[in-house]
C-alpha positions as CSV (number, residue, x, y, z in Angstrom):
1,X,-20.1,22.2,12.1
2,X,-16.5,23.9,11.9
3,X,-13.4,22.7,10.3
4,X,-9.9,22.5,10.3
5,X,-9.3,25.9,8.7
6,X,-11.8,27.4,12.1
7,X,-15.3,28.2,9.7
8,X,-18.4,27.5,10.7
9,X,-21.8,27.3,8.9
10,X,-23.9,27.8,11.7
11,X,-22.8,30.2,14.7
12,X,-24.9,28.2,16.9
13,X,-22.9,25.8,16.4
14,X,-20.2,27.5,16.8
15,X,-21.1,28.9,20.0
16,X,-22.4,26.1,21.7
17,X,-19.2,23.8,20.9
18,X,-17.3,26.9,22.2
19,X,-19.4,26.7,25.7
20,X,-18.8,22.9,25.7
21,X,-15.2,22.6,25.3
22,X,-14.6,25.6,27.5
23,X,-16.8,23.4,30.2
24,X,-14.6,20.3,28.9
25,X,-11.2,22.0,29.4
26,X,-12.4,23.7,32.9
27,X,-13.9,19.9,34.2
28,X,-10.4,18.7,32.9
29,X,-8.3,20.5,34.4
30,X,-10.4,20.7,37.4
31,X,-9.8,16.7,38.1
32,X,-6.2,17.5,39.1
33,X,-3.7,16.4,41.4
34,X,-1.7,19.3,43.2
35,X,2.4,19.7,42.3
36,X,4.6,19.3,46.1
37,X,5.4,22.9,46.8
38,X,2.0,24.0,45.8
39,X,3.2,25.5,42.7
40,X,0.5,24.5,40.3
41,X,-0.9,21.2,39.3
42,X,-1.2,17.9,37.0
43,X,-4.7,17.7,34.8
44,X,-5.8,16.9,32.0
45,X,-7.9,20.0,30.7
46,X,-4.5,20.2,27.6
47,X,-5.6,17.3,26.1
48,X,-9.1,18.6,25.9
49,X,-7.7,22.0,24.5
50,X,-5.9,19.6,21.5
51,X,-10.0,18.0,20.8
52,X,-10.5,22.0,20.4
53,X,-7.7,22.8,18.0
54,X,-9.2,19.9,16.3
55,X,-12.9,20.7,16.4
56,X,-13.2,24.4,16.8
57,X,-10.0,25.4,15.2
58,X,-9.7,29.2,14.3
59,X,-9.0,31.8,17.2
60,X,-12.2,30.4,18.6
61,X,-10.3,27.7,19.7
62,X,-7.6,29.8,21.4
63,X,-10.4,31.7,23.4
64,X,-12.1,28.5,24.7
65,X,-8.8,27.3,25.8
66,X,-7.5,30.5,27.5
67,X,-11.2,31.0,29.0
68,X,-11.6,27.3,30.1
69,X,-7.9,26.7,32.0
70,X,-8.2,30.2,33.7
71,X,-11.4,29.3,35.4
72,X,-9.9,26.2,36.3
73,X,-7.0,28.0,38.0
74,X,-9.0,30.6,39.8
75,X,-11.4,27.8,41.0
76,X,-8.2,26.2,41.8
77,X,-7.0,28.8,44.4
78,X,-4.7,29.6,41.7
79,X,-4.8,33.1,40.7
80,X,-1.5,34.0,40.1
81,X,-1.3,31.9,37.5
82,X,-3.9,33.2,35.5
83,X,-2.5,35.9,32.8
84,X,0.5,33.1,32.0
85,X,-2.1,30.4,31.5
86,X,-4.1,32.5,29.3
87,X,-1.3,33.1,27.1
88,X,0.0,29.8,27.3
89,X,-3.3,27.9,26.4
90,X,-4.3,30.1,23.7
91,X,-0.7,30.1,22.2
92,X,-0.9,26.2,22.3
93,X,-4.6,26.1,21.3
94,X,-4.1,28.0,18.2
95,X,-0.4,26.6,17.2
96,X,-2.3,22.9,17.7
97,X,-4.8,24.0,15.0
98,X,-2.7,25.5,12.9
99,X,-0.1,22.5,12.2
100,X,-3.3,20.1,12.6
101,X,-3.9,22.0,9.0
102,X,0.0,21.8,8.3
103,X,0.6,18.5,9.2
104,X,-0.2,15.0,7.7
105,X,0.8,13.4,10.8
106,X,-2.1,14.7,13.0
107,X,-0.5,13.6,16.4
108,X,2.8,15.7,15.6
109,X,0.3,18.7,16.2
110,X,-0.8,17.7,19.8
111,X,3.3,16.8,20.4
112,X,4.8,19.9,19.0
113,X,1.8,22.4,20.4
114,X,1.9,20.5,23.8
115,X,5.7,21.8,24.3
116,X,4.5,25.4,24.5
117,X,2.8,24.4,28.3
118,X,6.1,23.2,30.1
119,X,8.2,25.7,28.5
120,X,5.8,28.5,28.6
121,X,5.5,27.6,32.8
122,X,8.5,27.4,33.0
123,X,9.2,31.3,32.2
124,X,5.9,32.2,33.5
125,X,7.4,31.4,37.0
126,X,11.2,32.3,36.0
127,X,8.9,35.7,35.5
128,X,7.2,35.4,38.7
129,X,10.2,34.7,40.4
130,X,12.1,38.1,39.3
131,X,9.3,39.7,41.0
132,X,9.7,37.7,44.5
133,X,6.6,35.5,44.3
134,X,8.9,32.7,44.6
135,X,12.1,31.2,44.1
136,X,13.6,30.1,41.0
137,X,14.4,26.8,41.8
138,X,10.5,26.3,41.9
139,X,9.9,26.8,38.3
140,X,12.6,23.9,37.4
141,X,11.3,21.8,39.9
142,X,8.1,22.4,38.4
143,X,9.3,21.5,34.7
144,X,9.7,18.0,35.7
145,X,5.9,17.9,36.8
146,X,5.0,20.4,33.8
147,X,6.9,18.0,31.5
148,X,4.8,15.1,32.9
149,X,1.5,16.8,32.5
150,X,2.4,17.3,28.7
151,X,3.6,13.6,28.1
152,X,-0.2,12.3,28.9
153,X,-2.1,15.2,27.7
154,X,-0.2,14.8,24.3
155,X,-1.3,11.0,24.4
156,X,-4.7,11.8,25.3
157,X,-5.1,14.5,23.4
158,X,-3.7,12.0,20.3
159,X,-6.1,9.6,20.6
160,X,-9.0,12.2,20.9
161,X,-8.6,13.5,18.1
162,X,-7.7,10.3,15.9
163,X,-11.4,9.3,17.7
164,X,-13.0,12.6,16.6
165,X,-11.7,12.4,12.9
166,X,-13.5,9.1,12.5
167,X,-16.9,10.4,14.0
168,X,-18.8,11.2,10.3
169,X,-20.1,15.2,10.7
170,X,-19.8,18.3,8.5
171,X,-16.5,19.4,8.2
């Protein structure tokens, strides 16, 4: 099994928990419910991406995440979206593992790394918006939904992973 500084003993191992979260954190987001304006969505595919900082950890964990949430969006009808959300979910995949090994306080990790989502939207689509895709005042009205997304995900992704550190396994 992996650990916390992203090792594994067996790559088998290693590659099938890669294939599973990235299924985890494409279902996840995939349960969704659409943002007014059409502008993106509420999930809950982040919180899986925190169980993968947690399990996976390395820059494997960064890959499922960036893989996993850009299926979801092009499943989604959201293509546009896809090279901001593969930055974004990486970046908060592999900041979430790294202060998961900083930190003490194991849900500071999933509060902290969530922040990069919102914020990382948010000039995604102040981005998009130079270009004409859409107006600016979309990506703040977005924030507030963005914002909302990160509030439960952090929660969920909280108690997943104070659930996974009690399951005895390799580490």
């Amino acid at each position: 099994m992996t650990n916390l500084n992203g090792s594994s003993k067996d790559p088998t191992k290693l590659l099938v928990l890669c294939g599973l979260f990235a299924a985890l954190i494409t279902v996840g987001t995939l349960i969704s419910i659409p943002l007014a304006g059409g502008h993106g969505y509420i999930n809950l595919g982040d919180a899986f991406i925190h169980a993968a900082a947690f399990v996976i950890g390395g820059w494997h964990c960064a890959a499922v995440a960036a893989v996993g949430s850009a299926i979801a969006d092009l499943i989604l009808g959201y293509g546009i979206y896809v090279p901001g959300t593969v930055i974004i979910k990486a970046l908060t995949a592999f900041v979430c593992f790294l202060l998961l090994r900083k930190l003490r306080f194991k849900p500071l990790a999933c509060i902290i790394s969530g922040l990069i989502v919102p914020l990382g939207y948010l000039a995604y689509e102040l981005m998009l918006s130079a270009f004409g895709a859409f107006e600016a005042h979309v990506a703040f009205f977005d924030l507030t939904w963005n914002m909302i997304q990160y509030a439960v995900c952090a929660v969920i992704g909280i108690i997943a992973v104070s659930l996974i550190d009690k399951i005895p396994y390799e580490r």
